[in-house]
C-alpha positions as CSV (number, residue, x, y, z in Angstrom):
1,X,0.0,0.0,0.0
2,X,1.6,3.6,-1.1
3,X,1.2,6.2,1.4
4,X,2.1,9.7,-0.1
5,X,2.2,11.3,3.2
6,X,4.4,8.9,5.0
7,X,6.5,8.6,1.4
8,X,7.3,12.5,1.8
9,X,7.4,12.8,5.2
10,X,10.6,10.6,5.3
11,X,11.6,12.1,2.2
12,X,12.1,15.2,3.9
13,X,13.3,13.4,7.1
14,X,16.5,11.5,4.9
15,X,17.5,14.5,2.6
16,X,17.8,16.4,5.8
17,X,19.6,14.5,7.8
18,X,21.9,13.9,4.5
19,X,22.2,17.5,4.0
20,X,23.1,18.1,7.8
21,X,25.4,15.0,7.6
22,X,23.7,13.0,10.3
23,X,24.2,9.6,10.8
24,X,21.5,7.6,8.9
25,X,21.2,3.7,9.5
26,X,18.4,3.0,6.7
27,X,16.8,-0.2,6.8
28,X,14.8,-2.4,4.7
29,X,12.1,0.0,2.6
30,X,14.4,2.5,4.5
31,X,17.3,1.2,2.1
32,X,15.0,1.7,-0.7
33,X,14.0,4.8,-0.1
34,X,17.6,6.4,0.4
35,X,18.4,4.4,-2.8
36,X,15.5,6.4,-4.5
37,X,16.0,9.7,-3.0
38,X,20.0,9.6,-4.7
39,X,18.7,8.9,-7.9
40,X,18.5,4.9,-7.8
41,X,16.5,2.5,-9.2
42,X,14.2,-0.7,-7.2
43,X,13.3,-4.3,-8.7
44,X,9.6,-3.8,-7.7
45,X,8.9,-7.4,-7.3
46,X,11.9,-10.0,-6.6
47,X,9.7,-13.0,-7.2
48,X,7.8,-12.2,-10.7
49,X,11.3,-9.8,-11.7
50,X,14.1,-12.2,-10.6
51,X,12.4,-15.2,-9.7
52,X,13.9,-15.2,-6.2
53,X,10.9,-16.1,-3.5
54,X,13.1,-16.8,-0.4
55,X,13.5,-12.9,0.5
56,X,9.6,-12.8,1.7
57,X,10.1,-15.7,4.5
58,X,7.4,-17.1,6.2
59,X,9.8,-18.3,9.5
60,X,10.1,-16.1,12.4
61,X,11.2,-13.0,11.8
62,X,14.1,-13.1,14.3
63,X,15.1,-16.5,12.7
64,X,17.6,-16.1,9.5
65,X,16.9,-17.4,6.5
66,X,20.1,-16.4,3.5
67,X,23.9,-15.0,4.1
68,X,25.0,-12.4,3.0
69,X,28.6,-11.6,1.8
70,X,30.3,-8.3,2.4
71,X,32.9,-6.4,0.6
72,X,36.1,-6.9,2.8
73,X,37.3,-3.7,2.8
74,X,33.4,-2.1,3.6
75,X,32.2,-0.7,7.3
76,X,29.8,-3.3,7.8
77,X,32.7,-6.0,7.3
78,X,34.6,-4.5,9.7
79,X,31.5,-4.1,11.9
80,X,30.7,-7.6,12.0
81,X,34.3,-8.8,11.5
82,X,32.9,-11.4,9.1
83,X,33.1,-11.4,5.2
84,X,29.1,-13.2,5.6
85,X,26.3,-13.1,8.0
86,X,23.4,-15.4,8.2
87,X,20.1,-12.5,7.9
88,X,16.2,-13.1,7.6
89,X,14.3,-11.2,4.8
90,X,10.8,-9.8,4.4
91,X,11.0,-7.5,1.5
92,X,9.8,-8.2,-2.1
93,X,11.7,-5.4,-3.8
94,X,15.5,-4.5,-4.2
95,X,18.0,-2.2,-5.0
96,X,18.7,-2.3,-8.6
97,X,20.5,0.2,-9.6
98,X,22.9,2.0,-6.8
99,X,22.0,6.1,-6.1
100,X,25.0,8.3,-6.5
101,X,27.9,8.0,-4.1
102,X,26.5,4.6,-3.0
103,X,28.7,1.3,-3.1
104,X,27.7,-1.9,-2.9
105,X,28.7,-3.7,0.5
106,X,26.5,-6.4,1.2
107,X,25.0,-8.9,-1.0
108,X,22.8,-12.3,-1.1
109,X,23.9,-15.3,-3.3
110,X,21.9,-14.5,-6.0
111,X,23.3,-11.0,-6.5
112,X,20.7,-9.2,-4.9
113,X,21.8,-6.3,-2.8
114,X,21.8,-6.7,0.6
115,X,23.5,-3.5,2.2
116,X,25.0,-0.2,1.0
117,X,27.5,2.4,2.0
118,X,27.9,5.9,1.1
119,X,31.3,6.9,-0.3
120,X,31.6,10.7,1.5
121,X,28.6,10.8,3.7
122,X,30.5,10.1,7.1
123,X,27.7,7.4,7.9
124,X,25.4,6.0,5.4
125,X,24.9,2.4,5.6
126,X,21.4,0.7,4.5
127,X,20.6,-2.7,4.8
128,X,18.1,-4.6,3.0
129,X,17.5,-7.0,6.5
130,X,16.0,-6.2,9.7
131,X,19.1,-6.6,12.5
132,X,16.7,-5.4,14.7
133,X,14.3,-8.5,14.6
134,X,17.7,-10.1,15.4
135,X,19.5,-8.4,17.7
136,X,18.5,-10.0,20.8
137,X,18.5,-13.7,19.6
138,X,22.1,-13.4,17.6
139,X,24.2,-10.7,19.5
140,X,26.3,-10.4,16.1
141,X,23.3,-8.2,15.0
142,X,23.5,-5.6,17.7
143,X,27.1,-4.7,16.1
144,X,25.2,-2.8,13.9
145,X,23.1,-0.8,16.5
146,X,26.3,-0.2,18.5
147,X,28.1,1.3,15.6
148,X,25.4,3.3,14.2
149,X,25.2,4.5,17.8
150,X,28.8,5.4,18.1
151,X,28.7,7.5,14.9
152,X,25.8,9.6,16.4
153,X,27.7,10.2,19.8
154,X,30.5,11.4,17.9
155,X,28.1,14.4,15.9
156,X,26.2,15.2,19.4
157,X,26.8,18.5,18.4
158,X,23.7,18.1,16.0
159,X,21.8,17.7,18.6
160,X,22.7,20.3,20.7
C-alpha cells in the first residue's frame, strides 16, 4: 500500500539528515528509499522480476533465512568482523541500480543487494534485512546498533 504522506514525510526526514550530515542507518524499505532519493532505481517485485521467493520468508522474523557476503574492505565488514552473516528477509523489492555515491557492501547469493554504503557521507549504511528482529537472539546483529550509535555520539553536536 503507497502512502504519499508517509512517502514525503521521510523524504524530507532522509534529505535532511543527508544534507546536515547526520548519521542515517536505513533499513529495509528504508534502504530503498535512500536508494530512490539519490537517484537509484528498485526491482519492484523480486519473485515475478528475478524469480527469487526466499527474501519474503514465512519463519520467524528473528530466525535467519540467507547469508549475505560483504565487501572486505566495507564498514559493515569490519563491523561484523565477518566477510558473511546469516540474515532473515521480508521484503519483495530491491535495490537495482545503486543512487549516486553509494557502493555496494552487502550482497545475497543470488546477487541481490543486501547493504550499501555511502562513499563521502560520514555514515550512510542501508541494509536490505531487519538486524533489529535479530539483535537480541544473535548478538552479532547488535554490532550494527552499537556502531550506528557510536557515529551519532561522535556528531552530538547536531543535537545540541
Amino acid at each position: 500500500v503507497v502512502s504519499e504522506s508517509r512517502d514525503d514525510f521521510e523524504f524530507r526526514l532522509v534529505r535532511k539528515f543527508f544534507e546536515t550530515r547526520k548519521p542515517i542507518l536505513a533499513i529495509c524499505r528504508g534502504t530503498q528509499l535512500v536508494n530512490v532519493l539519490l537517484g537509484g532505481t528498485l526491482i519492484q517485485d523480486l519473485p515475478a522480476q528475478a524469480g527469487i521467493s526466499h527474501h519474503a520468508q514465512t519463519s520467524p522474523a528473528d530466525c535467519p533465512v540467507h547469508g549475505v557476503e560483504f565487501r572486505d574492505d566495507s564498514r559493515l565488514a569490519h563491523v561484523f568482523g565477518a566477510k558473511m552473516i546469516e540474515v532473515n528477509s521480508t521484503h519483495h523489492q530491491a535495490v537495482e541500480k545503486l543512487g549516486e555515491e553509494l557502493c555496494l557492501s552487502g550482497w545475497s547469493e543470488e546477487g541481490v543487494v543486501e547493504a550499501f554504503e555511502h562513499r563521502i557521507h560520514p555514515f550512510l549504511i542501508g541494509v536490505q534485512w531487519h538486524p533489529e528482529r535479530l539483535a537480541e537472539a544473535r548478538n552479532d546483529h547488535q554490532k550494527l546498533f552499537d556502531d550506528f550509535v557510536r557515529a551519532a555520539a561522535l556528531k552530538r553536536d547536531f543535537y545540541e
